[in-house]
ChimeraX commands (.cxc) that place a marker at each C-alpha (Angstrom):
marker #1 position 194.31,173.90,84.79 radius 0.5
marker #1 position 197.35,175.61,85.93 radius 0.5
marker #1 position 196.61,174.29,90.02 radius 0.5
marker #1 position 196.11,171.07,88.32 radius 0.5
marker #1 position 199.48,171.15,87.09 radius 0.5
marker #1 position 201.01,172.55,89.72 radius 0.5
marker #1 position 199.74,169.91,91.82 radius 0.5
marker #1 position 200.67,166.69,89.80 radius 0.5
marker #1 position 204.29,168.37,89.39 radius 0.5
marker #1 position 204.31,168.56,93.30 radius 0.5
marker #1 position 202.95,164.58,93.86 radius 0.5
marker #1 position 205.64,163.66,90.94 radius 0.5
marker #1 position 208.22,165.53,93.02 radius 0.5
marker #1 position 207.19,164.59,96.37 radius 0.5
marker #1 position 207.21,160.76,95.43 radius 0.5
marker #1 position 210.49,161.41,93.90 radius 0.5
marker #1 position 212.25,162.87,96.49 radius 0.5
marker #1 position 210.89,160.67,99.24 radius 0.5
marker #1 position 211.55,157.32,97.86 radius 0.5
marker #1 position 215.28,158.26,97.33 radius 0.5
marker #1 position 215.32,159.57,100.70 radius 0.5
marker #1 position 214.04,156.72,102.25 radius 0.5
marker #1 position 216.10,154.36,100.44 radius 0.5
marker #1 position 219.27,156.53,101.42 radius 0.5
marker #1 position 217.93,156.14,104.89 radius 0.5
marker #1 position 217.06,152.60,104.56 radius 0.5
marker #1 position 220.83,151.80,103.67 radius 0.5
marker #1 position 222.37,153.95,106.47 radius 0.5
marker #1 position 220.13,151.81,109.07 radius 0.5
marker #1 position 221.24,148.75,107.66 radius 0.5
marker #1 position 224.47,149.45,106.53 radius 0.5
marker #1 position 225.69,151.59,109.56 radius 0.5
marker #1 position 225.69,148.55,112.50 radius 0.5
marker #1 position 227.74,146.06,109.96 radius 0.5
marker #1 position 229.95,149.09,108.92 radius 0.5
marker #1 position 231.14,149.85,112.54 radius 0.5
marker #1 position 231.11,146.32,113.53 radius 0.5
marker #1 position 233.31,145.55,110.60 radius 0.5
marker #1 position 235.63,148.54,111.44 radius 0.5
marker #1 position 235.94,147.24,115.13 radius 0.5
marker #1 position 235.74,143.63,114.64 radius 0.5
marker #1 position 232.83,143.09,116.30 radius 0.5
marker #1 position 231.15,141.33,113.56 radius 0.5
marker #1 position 227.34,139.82,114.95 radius 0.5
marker #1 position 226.65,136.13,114.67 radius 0.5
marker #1 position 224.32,136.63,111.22 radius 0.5
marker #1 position 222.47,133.17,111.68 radius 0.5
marker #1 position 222.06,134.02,115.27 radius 0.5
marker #1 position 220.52,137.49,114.45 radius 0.5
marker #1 position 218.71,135.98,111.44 radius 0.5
marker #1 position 216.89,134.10,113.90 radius 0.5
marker #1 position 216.59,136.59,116.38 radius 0.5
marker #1 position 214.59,138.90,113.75 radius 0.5
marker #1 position 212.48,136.27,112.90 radius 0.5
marker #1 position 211.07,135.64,116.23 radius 0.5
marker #1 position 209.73,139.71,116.18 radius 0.5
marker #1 position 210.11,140.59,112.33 radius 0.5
marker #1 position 206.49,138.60,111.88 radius 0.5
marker #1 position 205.11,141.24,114.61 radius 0.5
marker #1 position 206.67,144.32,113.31 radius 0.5
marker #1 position 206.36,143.33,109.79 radius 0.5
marker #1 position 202.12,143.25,109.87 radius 0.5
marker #1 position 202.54,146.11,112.31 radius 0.5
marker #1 position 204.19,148.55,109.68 radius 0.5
marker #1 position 201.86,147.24,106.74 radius 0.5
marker #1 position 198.72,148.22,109.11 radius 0.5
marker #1 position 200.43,151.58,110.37 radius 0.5
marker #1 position 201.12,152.22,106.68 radius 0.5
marker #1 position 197.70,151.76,105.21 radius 0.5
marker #1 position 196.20,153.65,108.28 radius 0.5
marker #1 position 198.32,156.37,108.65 radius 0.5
marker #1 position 199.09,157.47,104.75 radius 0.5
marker #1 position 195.60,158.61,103.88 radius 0.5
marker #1 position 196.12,160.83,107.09 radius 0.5
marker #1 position 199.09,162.47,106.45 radius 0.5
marker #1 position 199.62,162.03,102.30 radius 0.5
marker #1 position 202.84,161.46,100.28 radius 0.5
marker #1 position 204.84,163.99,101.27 radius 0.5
marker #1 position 203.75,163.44,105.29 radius 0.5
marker #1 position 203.60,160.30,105.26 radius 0.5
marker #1 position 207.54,159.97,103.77 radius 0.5
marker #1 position 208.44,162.08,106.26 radius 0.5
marker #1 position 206.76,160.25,109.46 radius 0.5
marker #1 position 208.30,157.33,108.35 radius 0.5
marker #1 position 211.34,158.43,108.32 radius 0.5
marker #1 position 212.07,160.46,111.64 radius 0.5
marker #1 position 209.64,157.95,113.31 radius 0.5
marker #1 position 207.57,158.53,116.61 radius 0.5
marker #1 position 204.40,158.19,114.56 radius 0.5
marker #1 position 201.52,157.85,117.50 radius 0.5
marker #1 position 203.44,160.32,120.18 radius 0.5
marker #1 position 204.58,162.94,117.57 radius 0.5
marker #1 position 203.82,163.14,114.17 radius 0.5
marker #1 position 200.31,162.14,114.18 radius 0.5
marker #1 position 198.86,164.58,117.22 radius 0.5
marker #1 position 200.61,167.32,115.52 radius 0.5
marker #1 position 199.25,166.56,112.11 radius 0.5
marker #1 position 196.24,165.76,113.39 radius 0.5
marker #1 position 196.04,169.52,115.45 radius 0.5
marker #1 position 197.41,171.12,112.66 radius 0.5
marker #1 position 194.54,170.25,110.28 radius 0.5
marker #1 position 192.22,171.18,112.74 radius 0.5
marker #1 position 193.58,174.61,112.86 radius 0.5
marker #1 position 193.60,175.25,109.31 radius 0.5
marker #1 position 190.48,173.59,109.04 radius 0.5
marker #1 position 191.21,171.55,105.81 radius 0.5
marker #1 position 189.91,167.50,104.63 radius 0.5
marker #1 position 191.64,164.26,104.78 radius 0.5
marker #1 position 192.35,163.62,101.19 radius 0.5
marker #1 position 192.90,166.94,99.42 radius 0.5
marker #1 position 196.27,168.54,98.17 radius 0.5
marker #1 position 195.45,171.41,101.18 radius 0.5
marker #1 position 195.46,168.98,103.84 radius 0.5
marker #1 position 198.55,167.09,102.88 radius 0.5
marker #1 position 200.32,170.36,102.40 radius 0.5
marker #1 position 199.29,171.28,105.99 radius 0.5
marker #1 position 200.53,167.73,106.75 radius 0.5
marker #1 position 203.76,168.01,105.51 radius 0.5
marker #1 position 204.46,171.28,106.99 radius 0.5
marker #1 position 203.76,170.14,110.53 radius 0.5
marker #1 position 205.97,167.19,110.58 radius 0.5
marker #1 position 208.33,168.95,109.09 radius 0.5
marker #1 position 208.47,171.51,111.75 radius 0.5
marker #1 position 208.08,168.70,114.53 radius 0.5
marker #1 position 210.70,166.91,112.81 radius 0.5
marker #1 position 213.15,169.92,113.07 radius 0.5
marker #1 position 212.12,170.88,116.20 radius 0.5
marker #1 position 212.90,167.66,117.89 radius 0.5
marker #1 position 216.47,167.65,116.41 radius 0.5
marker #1 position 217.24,170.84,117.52 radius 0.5
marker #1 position 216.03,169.99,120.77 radius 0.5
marker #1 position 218.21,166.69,120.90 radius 0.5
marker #1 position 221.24,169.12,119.80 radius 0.5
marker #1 position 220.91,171.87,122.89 radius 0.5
marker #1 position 220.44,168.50,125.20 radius 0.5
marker #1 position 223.71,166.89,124.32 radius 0.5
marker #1 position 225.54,170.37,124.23 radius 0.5
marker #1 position 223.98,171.36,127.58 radius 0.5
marker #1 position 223.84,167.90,129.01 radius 0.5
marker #1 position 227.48,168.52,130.78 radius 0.5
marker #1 position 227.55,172.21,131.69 radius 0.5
marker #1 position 223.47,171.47,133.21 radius 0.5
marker #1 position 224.74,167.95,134.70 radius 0.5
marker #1 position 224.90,169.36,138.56 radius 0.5
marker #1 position 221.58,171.03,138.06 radius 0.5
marker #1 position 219.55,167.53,136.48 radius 0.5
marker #1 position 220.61,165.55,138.89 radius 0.5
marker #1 position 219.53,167.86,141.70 radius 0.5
marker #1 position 217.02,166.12,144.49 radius 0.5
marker #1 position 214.55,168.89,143.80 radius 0.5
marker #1 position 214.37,167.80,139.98 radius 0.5
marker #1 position 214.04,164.41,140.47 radius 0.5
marker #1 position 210.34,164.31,140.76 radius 0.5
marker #1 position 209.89,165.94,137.61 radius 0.5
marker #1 position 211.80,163.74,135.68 radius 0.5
marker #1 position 209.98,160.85,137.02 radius 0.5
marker #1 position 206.57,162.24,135.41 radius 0.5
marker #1 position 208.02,163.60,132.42 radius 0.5
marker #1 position 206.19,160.64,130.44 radius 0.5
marker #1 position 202.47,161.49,132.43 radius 0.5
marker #1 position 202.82,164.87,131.50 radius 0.5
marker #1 position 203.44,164.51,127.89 radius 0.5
marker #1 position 200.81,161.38,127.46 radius 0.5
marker #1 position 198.21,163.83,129.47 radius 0.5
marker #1 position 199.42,166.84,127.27 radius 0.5
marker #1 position 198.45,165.07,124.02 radius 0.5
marker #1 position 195.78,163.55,125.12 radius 0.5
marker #1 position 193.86,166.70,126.07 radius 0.5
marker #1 position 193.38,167.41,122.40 radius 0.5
marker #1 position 190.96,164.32,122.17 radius 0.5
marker #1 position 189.57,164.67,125.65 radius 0.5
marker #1 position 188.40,168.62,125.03 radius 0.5
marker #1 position 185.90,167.52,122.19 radius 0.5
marker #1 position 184.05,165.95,124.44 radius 0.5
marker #1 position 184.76,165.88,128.52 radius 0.5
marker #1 position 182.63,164.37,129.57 radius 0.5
marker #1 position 183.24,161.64,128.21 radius 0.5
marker #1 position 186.53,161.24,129.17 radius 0.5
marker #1 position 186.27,162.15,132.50 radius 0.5
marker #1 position 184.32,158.55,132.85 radius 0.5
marker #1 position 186.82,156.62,131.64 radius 0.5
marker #1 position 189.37,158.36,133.43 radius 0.5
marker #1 position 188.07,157.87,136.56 radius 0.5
marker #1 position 186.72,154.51,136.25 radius 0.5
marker #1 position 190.25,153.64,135.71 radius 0.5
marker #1 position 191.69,156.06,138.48 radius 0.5
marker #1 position 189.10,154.05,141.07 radius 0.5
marker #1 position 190.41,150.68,139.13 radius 0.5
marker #1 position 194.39,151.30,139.53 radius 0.5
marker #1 position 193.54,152.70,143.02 radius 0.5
marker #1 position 191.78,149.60,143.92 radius 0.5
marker #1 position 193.73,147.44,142.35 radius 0.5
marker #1 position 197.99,148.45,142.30 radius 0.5
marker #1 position 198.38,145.24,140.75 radius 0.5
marker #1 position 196.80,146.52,137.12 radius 0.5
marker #1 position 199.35,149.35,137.75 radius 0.5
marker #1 position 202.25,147.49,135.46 radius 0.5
marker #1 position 199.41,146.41,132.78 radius 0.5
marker #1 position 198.79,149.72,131.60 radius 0.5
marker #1 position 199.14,148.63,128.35 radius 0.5
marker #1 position 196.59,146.36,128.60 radius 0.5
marker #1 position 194.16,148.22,130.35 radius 0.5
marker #1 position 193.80,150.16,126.88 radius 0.5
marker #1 position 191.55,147.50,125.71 radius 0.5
marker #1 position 188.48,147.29,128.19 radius 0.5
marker #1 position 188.82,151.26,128.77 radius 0.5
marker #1 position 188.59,151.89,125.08 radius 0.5
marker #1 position 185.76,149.35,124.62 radius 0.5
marker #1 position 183.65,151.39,127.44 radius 0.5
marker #1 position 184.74,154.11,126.16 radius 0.5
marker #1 position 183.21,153.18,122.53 radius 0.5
marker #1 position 180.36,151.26,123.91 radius 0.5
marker #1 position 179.50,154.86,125.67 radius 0.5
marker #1 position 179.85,156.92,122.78 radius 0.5
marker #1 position 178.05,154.78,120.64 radius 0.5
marker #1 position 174.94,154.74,123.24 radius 0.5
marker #1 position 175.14,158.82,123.39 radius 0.5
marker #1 position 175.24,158.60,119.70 radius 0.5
marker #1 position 172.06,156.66,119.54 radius 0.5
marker #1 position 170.25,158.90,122.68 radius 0.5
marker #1 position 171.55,162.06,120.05 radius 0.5
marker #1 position 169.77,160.21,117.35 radius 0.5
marker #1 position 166.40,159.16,118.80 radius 0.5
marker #1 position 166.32,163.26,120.56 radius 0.5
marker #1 position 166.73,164.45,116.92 radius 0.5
marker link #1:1,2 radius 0.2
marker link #1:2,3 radius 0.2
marker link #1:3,4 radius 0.2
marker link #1:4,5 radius 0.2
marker link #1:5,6 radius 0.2
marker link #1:6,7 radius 0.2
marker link #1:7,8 radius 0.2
marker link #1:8,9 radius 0.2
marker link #1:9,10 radius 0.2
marker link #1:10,11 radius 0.2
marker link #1:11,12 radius 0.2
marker link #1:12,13 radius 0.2
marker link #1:13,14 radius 0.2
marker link #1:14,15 radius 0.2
marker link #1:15,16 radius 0.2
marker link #1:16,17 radius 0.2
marker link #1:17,18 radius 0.2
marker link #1:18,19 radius 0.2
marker link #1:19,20 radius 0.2
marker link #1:20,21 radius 0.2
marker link #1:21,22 radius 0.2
marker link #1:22,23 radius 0.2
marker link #1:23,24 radius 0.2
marker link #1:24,25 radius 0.2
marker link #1:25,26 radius 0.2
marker link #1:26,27 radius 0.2
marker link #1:27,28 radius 0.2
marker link #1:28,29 radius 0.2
marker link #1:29,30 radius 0.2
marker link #1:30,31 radius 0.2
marker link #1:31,32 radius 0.2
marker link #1:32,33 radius 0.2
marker link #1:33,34 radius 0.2
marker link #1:34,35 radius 0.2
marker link #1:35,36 radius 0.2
marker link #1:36,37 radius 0.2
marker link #1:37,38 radius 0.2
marker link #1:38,39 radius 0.2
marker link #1:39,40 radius 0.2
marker link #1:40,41 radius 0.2
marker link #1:41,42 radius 0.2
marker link #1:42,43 radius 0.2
marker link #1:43,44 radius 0.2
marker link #1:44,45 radius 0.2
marker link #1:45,46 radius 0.2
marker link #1:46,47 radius 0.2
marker link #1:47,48 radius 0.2
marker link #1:48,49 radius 0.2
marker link #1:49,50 radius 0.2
marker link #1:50,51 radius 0.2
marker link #1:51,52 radius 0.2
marker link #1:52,53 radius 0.2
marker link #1:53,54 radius 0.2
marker link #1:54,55 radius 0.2
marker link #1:55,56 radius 0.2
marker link #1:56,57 radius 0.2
marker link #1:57,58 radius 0.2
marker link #1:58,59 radius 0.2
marker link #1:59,60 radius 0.2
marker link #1:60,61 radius 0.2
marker link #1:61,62 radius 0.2
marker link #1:62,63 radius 0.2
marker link #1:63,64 radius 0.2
marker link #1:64,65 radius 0.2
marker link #1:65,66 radius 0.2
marker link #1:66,67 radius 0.2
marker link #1:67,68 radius 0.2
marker link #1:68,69 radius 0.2
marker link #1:69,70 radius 0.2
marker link #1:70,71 radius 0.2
marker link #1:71,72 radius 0.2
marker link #1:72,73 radius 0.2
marker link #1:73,74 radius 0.2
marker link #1:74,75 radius 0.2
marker link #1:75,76 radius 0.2
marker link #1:76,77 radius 0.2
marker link #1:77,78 radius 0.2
marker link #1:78,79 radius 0.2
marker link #1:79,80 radius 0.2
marker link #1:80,81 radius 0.2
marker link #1:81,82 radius 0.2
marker link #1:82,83 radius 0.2
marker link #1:83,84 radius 0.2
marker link #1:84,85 radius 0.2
marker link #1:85,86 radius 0.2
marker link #1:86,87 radius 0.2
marker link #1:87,88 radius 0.2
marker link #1:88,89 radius 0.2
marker link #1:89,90 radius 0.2
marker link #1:90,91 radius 0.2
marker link #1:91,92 radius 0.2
marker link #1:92,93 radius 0.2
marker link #1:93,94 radius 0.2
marker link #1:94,95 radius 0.2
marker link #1:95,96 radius 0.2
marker link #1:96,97 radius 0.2
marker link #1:97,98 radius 0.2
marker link #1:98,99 radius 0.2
marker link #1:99,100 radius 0.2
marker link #1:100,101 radius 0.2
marker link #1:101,102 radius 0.2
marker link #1:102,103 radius 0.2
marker link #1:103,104 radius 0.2
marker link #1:104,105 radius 0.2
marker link #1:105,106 radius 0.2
marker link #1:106,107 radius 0.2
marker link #1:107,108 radius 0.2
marker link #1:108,109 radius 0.2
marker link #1:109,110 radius 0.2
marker link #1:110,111 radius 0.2
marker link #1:111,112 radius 0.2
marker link #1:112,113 radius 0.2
marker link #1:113,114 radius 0.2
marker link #1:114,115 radius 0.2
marker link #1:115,116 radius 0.2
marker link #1:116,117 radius 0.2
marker link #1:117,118 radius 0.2
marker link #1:118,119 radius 0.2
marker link #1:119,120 radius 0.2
marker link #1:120,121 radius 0.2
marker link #1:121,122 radius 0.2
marker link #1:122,123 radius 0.2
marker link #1:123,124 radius 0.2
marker link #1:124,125 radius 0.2
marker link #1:125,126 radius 0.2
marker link #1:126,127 radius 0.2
marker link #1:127,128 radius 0.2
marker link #1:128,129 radius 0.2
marker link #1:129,130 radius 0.2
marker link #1:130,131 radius 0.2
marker link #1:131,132 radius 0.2
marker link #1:132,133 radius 0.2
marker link #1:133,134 radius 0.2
marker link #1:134,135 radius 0.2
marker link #1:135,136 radius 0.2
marker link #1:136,137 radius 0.2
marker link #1:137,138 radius 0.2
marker link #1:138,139 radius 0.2
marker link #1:139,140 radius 0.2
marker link #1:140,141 radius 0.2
marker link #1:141,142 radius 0.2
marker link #1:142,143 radius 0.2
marker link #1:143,144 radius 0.2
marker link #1:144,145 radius 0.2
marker link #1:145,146 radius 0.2
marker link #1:146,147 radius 0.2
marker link #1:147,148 radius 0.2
marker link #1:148,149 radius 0.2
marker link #1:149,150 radius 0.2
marker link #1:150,151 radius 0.2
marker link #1:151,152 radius 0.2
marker link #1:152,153 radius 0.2
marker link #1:153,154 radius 0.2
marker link #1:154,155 radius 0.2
marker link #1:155,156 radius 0.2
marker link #1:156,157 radius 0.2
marker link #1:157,158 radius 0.2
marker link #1:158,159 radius 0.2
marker link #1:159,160 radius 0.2
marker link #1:160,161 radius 0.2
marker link #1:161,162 radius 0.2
marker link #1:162,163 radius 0.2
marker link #1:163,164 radius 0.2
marker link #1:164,165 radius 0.2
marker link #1:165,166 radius 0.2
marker link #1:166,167 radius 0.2
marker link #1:167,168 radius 0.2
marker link #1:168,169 radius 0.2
marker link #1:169,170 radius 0.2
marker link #1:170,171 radius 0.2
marker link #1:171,172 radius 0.2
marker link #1:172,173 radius 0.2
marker link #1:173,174 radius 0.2
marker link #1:174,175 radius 0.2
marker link #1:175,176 radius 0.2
marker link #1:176,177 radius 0.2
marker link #1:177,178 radius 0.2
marker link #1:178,179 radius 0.2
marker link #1:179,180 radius 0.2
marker link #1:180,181 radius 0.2
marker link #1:181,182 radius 0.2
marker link #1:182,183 radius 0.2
marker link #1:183,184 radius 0.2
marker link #1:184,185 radius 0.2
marker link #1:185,186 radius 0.2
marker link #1:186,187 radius 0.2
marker link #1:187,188 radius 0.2
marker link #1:188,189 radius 0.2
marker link #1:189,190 radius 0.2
marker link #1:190,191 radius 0.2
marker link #1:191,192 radius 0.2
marker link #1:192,193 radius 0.2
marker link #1:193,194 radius 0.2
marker link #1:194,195 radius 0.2
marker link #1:195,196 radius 0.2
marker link #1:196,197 radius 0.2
marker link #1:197,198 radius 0.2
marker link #1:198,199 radius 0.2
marker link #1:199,200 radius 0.2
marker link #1:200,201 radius 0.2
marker link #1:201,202 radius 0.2
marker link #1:202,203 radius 0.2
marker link #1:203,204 radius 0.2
marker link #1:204,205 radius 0.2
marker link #1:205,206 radius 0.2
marker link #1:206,207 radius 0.2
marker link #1:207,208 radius 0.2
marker link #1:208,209 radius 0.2
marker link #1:209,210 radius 0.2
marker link #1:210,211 radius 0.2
marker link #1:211,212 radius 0.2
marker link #1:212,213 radius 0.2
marker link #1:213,214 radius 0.2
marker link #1:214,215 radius 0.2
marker link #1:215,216 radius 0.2
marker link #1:216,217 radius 0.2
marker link #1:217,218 radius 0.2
marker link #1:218,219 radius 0.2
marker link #1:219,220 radius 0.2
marker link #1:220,221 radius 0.2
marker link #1:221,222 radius 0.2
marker link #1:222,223 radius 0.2
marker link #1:223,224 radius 0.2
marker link #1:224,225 radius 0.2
view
């Protein structure tokens, strides 16, 4: 009884605070562009930008409704709250929610896991702003040293390195796995530079073999058993 309590006192508390801190943080996104265009005089064309919202507000609009049903049950209230409101979802939030239920071993859908959940984006959340704090205060006293010839090649893979970083998480349960779709689309991009700037698109038929071969070694699994 008493963990019952203490748990509906948390949800009640957790739903409080994060609906007043995402409408605080609603208003400052909103409010903050007319403010300073208003102090400076710089005042947008609002029919103009009306219309230019409406031509990708449709998109985004479905696209946070889907992220929101999909992503919730992951992460819980108190997660979910604060994913939404530092952002970065897929390349942050959710790989290190994600990792840190796996090492603490706990369910999607119980108080434990959204605990868990909370605690990691939290963490993420502060570690990326203190992060973004030592860059700006070091970006002029490190200035010679970034834009050094020797560095350059680093910061032009920064992105591979921390797509390939997360993604070993998922590729580790099973290898071999992705090692076939990795090099069927190695061969592909080698073949073919063209597909190089369609990355994005190439998701789609390297997912679906990717599926369509994990569903087949599900059913070889099945039929062995």
């Amino acid at each position: 009884m008493d963990r019952k309590n203490y748990l509906e006192k948390y949800d009640r508390t957790t739903h409080l605070i994060g609906r007043a801190a995402s409408a605080i943080t609603l208003f400052l996104l909103i409010g903050a562009p007319f403010l300073i265009g208003f102090l400076l005089g710089a005042l947008p064309d609002l029919s103009a930008a009306a219309k230019g919202f409406l031509s990708v507000g449709i998109i985004w609009t479905v696209s946070s409704v889907v992220e929101f049903l999909v992503y919730t049950p992951m992460l819980g209230a108190g997660g979910g709250y604060l994913a939404f409101i530092t952002g970065n979802l897929i390349n942050m939030k959710i790989p290190c929610a994600m990792n840190a239920r796996e090492i603490a071993g706990t369910q999607a859908g119980t108080p434990e896991n959204e605990i868990i959940s909370t605690l990691s984006i939290a963490a993420s959340s502060l570690t990326t702003i203190v992060v973004l704090a030592l860059g700006v205060l070091l970006m002029a006293p490190l200035q010679p040293l970034l834009q050094s010839e020797a560095l350059q090649p680093a910061f032009a893979n920064v992105v591979p390195a921390l797509f390939g970083a997360m993604a070993y998480q998922y590729f580790r349960r099973n290898l071999k796995l992705a090692c076939v779709s990795l090099v069927m689309m190695t061969l592909l991009f080698i073949f073919v530079p063209s597909l190089i700037s369609q990355t994005s698109m190439m998701i789609l038929p390297s997912g679906a073999v990717t599926i369509g071969l994990a569903y087949l070694a599900w059913r070889r699994k099945g039929k062995q058993a």
